[in-house]
Each structure stands twice: as C-alpha cells, then as structure tokens.
N, C-alpha and C positions, 0 to 999 in steps of 0.2 A: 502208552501209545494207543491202545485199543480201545480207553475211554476216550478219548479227543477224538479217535476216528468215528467213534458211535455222534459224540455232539457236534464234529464240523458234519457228516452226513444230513444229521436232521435241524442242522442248521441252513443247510443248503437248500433243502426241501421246503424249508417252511418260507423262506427267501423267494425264490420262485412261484410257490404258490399266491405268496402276497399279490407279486406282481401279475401274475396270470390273474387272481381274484380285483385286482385297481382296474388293469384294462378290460379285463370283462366288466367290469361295473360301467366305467366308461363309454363301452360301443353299447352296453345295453340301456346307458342314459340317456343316448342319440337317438337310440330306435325308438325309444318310449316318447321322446319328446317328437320328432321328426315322422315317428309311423305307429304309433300304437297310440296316441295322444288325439291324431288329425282324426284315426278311423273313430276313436272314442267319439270325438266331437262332430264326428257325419252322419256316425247311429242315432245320435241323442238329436239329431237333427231331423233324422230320417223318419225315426217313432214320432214326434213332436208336429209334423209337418200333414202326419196324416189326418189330421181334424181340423188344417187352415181352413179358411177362408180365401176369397181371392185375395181381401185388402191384405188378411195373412201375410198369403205369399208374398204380394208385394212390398211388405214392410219387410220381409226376411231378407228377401234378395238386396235393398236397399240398407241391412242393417250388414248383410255378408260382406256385401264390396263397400262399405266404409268398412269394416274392421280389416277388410285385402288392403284396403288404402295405407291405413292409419302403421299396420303394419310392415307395410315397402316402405312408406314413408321413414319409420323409425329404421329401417335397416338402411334407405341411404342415408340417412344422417350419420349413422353409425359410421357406417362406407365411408365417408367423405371427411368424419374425424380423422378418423385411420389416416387415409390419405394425407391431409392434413399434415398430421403428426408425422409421416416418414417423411412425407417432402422438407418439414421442418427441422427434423435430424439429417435429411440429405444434406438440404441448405448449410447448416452448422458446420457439416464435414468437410465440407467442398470449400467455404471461408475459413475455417483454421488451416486447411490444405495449400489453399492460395494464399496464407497469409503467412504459413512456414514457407513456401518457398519463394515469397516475394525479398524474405528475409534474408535466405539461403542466394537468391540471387543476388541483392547489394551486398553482402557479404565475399562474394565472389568476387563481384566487381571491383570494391572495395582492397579485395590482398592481389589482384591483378592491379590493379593503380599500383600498388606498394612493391611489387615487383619491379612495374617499369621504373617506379623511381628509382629504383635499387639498381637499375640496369644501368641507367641513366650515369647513378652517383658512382658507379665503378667503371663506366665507357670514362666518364670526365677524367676520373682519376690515373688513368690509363696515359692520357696524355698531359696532365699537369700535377707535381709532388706538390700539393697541398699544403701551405708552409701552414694554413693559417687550421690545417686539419690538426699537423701535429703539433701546434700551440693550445688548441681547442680542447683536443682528445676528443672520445666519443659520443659524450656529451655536450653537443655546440651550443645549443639553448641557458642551459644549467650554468655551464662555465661564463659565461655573457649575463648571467647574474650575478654571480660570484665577483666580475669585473664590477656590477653595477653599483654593487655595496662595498666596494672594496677589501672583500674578504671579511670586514666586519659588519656581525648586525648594527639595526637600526633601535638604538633605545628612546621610547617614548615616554617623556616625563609623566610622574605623576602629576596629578592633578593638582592645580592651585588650592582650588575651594571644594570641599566634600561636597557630594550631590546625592541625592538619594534616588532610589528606582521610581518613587513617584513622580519626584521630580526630572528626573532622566526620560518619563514616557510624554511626560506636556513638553518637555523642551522636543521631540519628534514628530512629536505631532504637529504643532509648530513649525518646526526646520522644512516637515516636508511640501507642510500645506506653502509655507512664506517662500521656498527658495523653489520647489519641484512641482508646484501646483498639484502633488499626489494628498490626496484625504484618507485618514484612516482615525477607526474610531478605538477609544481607549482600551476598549477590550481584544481588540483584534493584535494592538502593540503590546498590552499585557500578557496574551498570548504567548505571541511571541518570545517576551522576555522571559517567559517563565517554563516555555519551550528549550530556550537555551539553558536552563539551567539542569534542566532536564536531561537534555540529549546534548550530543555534539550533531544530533544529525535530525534536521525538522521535515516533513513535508508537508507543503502546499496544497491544498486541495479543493477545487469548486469550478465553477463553471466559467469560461474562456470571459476575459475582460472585467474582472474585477481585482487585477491588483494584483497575481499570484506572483508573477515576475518581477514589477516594479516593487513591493515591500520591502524585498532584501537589498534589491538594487539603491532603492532610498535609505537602507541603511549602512550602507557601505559609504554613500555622500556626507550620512549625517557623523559616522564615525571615522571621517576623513581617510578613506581608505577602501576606494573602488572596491566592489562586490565582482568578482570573476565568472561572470554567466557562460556556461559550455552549455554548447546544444546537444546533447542527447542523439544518437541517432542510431535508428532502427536495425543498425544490422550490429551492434553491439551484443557479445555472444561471451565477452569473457572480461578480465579486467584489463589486458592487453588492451583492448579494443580506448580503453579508457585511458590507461597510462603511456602507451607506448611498448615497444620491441625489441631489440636488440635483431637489429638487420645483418644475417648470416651473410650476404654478399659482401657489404662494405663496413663490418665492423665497425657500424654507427648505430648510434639508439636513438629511432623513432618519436622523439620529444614529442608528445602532446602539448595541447595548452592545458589543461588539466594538470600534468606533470611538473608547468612551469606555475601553474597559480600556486602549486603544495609547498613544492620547491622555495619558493620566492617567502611564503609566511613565516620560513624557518628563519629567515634573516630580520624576520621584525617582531616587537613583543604586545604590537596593537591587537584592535580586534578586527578578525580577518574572515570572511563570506568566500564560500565558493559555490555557484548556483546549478545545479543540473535541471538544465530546463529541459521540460516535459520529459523528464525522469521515467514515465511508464510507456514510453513509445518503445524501448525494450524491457528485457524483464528484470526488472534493480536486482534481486535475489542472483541474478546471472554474476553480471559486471560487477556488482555494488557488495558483492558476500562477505568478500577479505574487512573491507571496513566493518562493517556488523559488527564481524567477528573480534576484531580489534578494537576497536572503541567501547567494547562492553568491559575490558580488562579494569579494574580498578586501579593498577597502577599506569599513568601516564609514560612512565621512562620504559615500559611495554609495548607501547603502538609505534612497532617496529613493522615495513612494510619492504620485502626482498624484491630489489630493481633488475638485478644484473646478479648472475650465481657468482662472483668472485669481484675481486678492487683489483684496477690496474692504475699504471701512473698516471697522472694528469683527470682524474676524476675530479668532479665536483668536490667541494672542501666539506659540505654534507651528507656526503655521501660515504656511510664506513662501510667497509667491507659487503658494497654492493646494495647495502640495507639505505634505509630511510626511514627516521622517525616522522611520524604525522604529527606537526608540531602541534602542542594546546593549546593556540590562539585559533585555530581552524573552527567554525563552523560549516558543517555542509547545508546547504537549503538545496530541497527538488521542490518541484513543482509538474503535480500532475490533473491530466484532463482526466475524461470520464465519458467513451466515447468509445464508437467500433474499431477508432484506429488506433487505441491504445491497452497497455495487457491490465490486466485488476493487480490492484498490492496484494500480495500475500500477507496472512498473518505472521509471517515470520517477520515481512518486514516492519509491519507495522507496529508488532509489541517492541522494537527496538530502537525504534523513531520517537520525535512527542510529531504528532498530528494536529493539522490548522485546518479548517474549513473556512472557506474564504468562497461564499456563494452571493453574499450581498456588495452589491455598489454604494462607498460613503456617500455621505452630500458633503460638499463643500461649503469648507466654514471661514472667516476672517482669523485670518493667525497674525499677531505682533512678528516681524521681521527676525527670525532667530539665526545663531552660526551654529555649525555643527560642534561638535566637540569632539576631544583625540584623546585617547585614554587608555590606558596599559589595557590589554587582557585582565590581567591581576588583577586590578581593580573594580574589574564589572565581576569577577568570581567573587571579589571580597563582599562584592553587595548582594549578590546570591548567598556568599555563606553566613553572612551578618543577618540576611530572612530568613536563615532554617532557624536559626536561635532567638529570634524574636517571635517568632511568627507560628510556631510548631500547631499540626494540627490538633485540636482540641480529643481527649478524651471520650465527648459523649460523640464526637462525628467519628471518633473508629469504630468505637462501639457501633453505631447505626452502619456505618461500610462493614462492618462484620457482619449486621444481620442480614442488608441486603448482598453482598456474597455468596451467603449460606441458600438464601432462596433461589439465588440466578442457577450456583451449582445443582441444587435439589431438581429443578422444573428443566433445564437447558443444557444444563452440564456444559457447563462453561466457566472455567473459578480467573479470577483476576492473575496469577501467577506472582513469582516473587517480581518480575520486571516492572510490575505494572503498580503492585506496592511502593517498589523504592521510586518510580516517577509521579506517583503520589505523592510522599514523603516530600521530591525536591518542587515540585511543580506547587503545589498549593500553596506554602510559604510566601512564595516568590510572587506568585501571583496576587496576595495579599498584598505585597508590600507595595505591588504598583499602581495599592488605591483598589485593589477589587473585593467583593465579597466571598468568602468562605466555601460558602455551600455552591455558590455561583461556577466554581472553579474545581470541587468535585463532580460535580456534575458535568458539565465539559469534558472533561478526562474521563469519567466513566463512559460516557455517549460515546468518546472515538475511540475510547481503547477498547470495552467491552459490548454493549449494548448495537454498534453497529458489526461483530461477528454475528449478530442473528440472521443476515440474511443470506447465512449458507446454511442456514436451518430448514427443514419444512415447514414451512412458516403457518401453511393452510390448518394443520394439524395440529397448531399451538394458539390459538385464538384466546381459547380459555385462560393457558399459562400468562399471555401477553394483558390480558385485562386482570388478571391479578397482580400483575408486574405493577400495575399503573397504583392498582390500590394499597400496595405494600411502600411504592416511593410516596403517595399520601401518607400514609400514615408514619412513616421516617420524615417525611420533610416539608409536611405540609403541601394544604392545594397549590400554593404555589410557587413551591420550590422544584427543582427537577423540569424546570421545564424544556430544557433543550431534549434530553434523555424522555422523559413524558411525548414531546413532539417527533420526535425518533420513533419510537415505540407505535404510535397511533398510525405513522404512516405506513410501519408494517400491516398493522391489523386495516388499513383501506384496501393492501393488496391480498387480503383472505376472504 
C-alpha cells in the first residue's frame, strides 16, 4: 500500500507539472510571437534606421505598409476561409435537419391518413356485417388472388427450342428496340443477365433519363410478364412502410402493392421483376434490411419473411403460419438517382446487390420484328448454371485478382470480401456466356464493387497510392485493359 502511494503521488506531480510546463510553453509562444518578436523587429529597425537616407526612409515606410498589407491581407483570407467553412457545416446541418424532419413530417402524415382510414373502415363496419369481409378474411387483396388463380399455380411450359444466353440477349435487344422503341446496348443486357445470376437483387444507377426504369420494365414485356414498378416514397422508415400492417382498429392488413406483386409470383413459375423505383429517396438499409438479410441464405426454402405473428381462418392459402416464402422466381430491381434529394447506398447495401451503372443514352438501331419469349424461372437458372461449368474463371485471372487484392488491401485497406468473391465467381461466367469478354467483366465488377468505396477515403492524401493503382492494373492487364476501373480511378486523382 505504501509503495503505490509513494508512485500514484509522484505520478500525480509529474502529470500536473506536464501540464503546467505545455500551457506555459504555450502562453510563452504567444508572447514571443505577438510581443517579444514585434519589439525584436522595431529594434532591429530602430538601430538600422539611424544611418537612412531620406530615399531610406521612404522605401522603409513603403516596404512597412506593404508587408501591414500583405499581412491583413493573409489574415482575412484566413478569416473569411474560416467563415466559409462554418457557414458550410452550418448549411449541412441545417439541410439534414430539414430533411429529417421533412421525412418525420410525411411520415406523420402518412399513419394520420392510415388512421382515418382505420376510422373510416370501422365507422362502416359499424353499420353494415361485412358479408364480403368475412369471406375475404383480413387479407382482401391476397385472397382475390388466391380467387384469381384458382387456388392453383400458374405452370409455364418449357421451352420448345433451347436458346442460349447469347442468344436470349439479341432476341432483347431486338424485342425492345422492334416492339418498345427502348435501345440498349449488349453490354448493358449482359449486365444485367449476369447481374441476375449474381443477385436476386440488382441496382440501377446513373443519371435521370437513360433507361434506369424502363430496362426492367422492358424486360418484364419481353419475358411476358409485366415488371411491378412501386414508387419508393420518402417517408419509408421501416419494412412496414413497404409491406403493409396489420391495422389494430379493424383487424385488417394494410395490403400494399408491393405485398400483392410478392404475393402474386408465388402462384407462377415464370420470371418475375419487382421494380423499386428511385430506391434511395429513403434509406434501402432501413425498409429493404430483412431482404438483404434473407436472400443472402443459400438455401432458397429459407427466405421465409413473418407477415402477421400467428394463422387465422380464411388466410391466404400462402400464407403458413403467418410467414411468407419470397418465391425464387422473384427478382428485385431499384433504381436510383444521385442527387441532394436522395440518401447515398451504403456499402452494406451494395456488397449485397450486383450493381449497373446506366449513365449513357443508346442510339437507336434497326431491329428485325421480334416476340418476347415465356420461360420457366428454372430455365434461365439452368443457363446461369450450364455458364458456371463452361465458362469458369480462368486460373492465370485469379492469380492476377489475387495480386491486385493484395495491393488495394496493403495501400487502401480495403479487401474484396468473401461476398464479393462468390459474385465474381457467378457474374463473370454468365457474363461470358452473353457473348462478352473476360477481363471486360472483371473489371466492371471490381470498379462497382470495390474501386468506387474509394471515395469515402481521403482521397487528397492518396494521389500517390491512386497513380500506382493505375500502374499495377498495367501491368496485370495491360494498357488497355481495365479501363472502366482505370477511368474511375483518374477521376478520383482530378479531384486531388
């Protein structure tokens, strides 16, 4: 006890002193600079002064008040960064403040509507017994499907004639250019296809009027089988917001159309689109988390999603015990802007997606008159899993994703992850198969998977790492390979 008291005392002492020795060092840096510096420099001026000349003086006095000048000068520039800079953190404050609670308002607005309707559906019910409620049950929407299909699914023949993914992306390009006047060019569909094999869940990304909306929508025509576009809206906070509710007033659930497009897929075995348009007008990680989370499951007979906490009578006939499988004919497509009225993807979201960038406008070409085609789900899986086994990425191109890996983690600290591996794995196959090239298609996938987390880096302070970046994808893939990732890269180094 009495050693510990002797070294926390003169640990105390030497603590204090520290501090007493930092701030005295400090106010004595002030006085030297501010008062012991000036009088230095009015002696040395004062001895010096006394052997002028008139012209002397008069160059002194003219060299004094330019260096008074030069030095306000610099202090209000200084002043006026300052300024600057907090008025530009005020600004930021004051627009995420206004923009939480523009949110918080439709939001509000939003469960007051849903209230009165609630009022509304329980004033009615008050005065008329519902015959057609309690044929319905609580699901009116759902059940009025269940009518629509007759309680049985919809099976979609196979296919006459085998088709392949190359051939499956000219007959679309075709369909959309000959029957939708929509143009897209083969890489943009290859994308796509190889997006889907990738994910169950794609996003759209580039700038307003090039197609982000209408691609899936054209391919819901070309795959005979309307694409179900929901708009997205801003005050979306939870998944509720997306699916619907279970209304405590009148022991009904809030059917979304969202709920009816999911709903509805589970009755058919085609390929089936559901669009969330402008996806980042709220925060997808919010609403959109349970799917993530579920769709990353490897087993399929897993993506179980909980509607209602218990089954009563007269439920939907897919509906067990309150649950909902997300059927595997489902693709999700969003599509988002890039804009102050919208939030950024998070990398959560995005290593869980395959990613499209869709910045350019096609030209329009002459397309031969084509029909769509209708074709099991199963079958477009079977031509995804028929390009992992033809198509496999080549040896000397892991090798080379190994080395650059190695370098991105070493300068950036940033490593591809195992997610980003295994959509490697399914993407570039696929991507092969629809007629594209190899490295064309690694390359792509690295630029949106990895290479665009650089710009939540300090970018100014990486100039060097980024120009060695460029000379290490030379030397992997030649001058002129890489070039999407290369053009990526460069446009970071214009903004350092």
């Amino acid at each position: 006890m009495e050693k510990f008291s002797t070294w926390f005392i003169a640990f105390i002492e030497k603590l204090f002193k520290h501090f007493i020795e930092f701030f005295g060092g400090f106010f004595q840096l002030l006085y030297r600079v501010f008062v012991d510096n000036l009088m230095m420099y009015f002696n040395d001026y004062y001895e010096a002064s006394q052997t002028f000349t008139l012209i002397d003086w008069i160059l002194s006095f003219i060299a004094i008040l330019l260096m008074v000048l030069l030095v306000t000068g610099f202090g209000i520039i200084v002043f006026q960064l300052f300024r600057k800079y907090v008025r530009f953190l005020k600004n930021q404050y004051e627009k995420e403040a206004l923009i939480e609670e523009i949110d918080s308002l439709k939001y509000q607005v939003n469960y007051l509507l849903d209230e009165k309707h609630a009022m509304m559906s329980l004033s009615q019910e008050n005065f008329d017994t519902t015959v057609e409620s309690e044929v319905l049950g609580r699901f009116t929407r759902l059940k009025l499907i269940d009518e629509k299909y007759q309680y049985k699914p919809l099976i979609v023949p196979a296919l006459k004639e085998p088709i392949s993914l190359s051939e499956l992306v000219d007959r679309f390009i075709n369909f959309s250019a000959s029957q939708l006047n929509l143009y897209y060019t083969r890489k943009v569909v290859s994308v796509f296809f190889a997006g889907m094999a990738s994910s169950q869940t794609l996003v759209l990304e580039g700038i307003s009027g090039t197609g982000k909306t209408s691609l899936p929508y054209a391919m819901g025509k070309f795959f005979k089988n309307d694409a179900s576009i929901i708009s997205v809206q801003p005050s979306w906070r939870d998944r509720s917001e997306m699916m619907g509710f279970l209304n405590e007033f009148t022991k009904k659930f809030n059917e979304t159309d969202f709920l009816e497009s999911l709903y509805e897929a589970s009755f058919r075995n085609d390929v089936d689109i559901i669009v969330l348009d402008e996806m980042n007008l709220a925060r997808v990680e919010y609403y959109f988390a349970d799917f993530l989370s579920i769709l990353e499951m490897p087993n399929p007979e897993e993506w179980v999603l909980g509607i209602v906490p218990n089954e009563v009578e007269n439920d939907p006939i897919h509906l067990k015990k309150g649950k909902l499988k997300i059927p595997r004919n489902v693709w999700f497509v969003g599509t988002a802007n890039r804009d102050d009225s919208t939030y950024a993807i998070t990398d959560k979201v995005y290593d869980r997606v395959a990613s499209i960038e869709m910045n350019e406008k096609s030209t329009p070409i002459d397309a031969p008159y084509t029909e769509g085609i209708q074709m099991p789900y199963d079958a477009l899986k079977r031509l995804f899993k028929d390009a992992l086994t033809t198509n496999q990425v080549n040896e000397d191109l892991l090798y080379r994703l190994e080395t650059l890996d190695q370098f991105i983690v070493d300068n950036f600290q940033i490593a591809f992850g195992n997610r980003i591996t295994k959509q490697i794995q399914n993407f570039i196959p696929v991507y092969v198969a629809c007629g594209m090239d190899q490295v064309d298609g690694l390359d792509y996938l690295i630029a949106r998977k990895v290479i665009r987390k650089f710009e939540s880096l300090n970018l100014p302070f990486l100039k060097r790492e980024l120009e060695e970046l460029i000379d290490m994808l030379n030397q992997l893939f030649g001058e002129d390979g890489f070039k999407y990732s290369k053009k990526m890269i460069q446009d970071f180094l214009k903004r350092v």
